[in-house]
C-alpha positions, 0 to 999 in steps of 0.5 A: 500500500502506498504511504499515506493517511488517506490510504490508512484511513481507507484501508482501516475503514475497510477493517484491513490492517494496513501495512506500508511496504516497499515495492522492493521488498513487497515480493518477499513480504507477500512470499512470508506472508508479512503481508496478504494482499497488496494494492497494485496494478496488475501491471506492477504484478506482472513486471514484479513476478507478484503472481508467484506469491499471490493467490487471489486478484480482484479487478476492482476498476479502480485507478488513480489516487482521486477515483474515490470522489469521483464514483457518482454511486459513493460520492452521491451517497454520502450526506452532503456536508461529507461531499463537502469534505472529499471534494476538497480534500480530494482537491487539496490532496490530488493538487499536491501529488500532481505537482510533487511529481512536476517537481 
């Protein structure tokens, strides 16, 4: 998973137990069990030979650290001043990764 509250947060509101690992050493926690799942593309499964040392994969459609928000289904179900607060962080949050990454 990568780090990050906003990840914590989502994972634990998902009653996981969220474990920060680095893409180098992911293959061997998965392979000992350190860790039981990872949150990654299944291209990064592929390059990194992650399918040797995971059993299941769930295509869930989800791409991009701002998707969340943008799900009409979530969002629109949420009380109103809720969507307040995802929308802005999400604004805040996305505005300050995009431009880490120009940096």
């Amino acid at each position: 998973m990568p780090d990050g509250n906003m990840f914590r947060d989502l994972f634990a509101s998902l009653e996981a137990q969220p474990v920060t690992v680095n893409i180098r050493e992911l293959y061997e926690a998965l392979k000992t069990r350190r860790v039981d799942a990872q949150e990654k593309p299944v291209v990064i499964t592929e390059v990194n030979r992650l399918y040797e040392v995971t059993r299941y994969i769930s295509i869930t459609n989800h791409s991009g650290r701002d998707q969340l928000a943008r799900q009409p289904k979530v969002l629109d179900g949420l009380p109103s001043d809720v969507q307040d607060v995802v929308q802005r962080n999400v604004k805040k949050y996305v505005g300050a990764q995009r431009a880490s990454r120009t940096s």
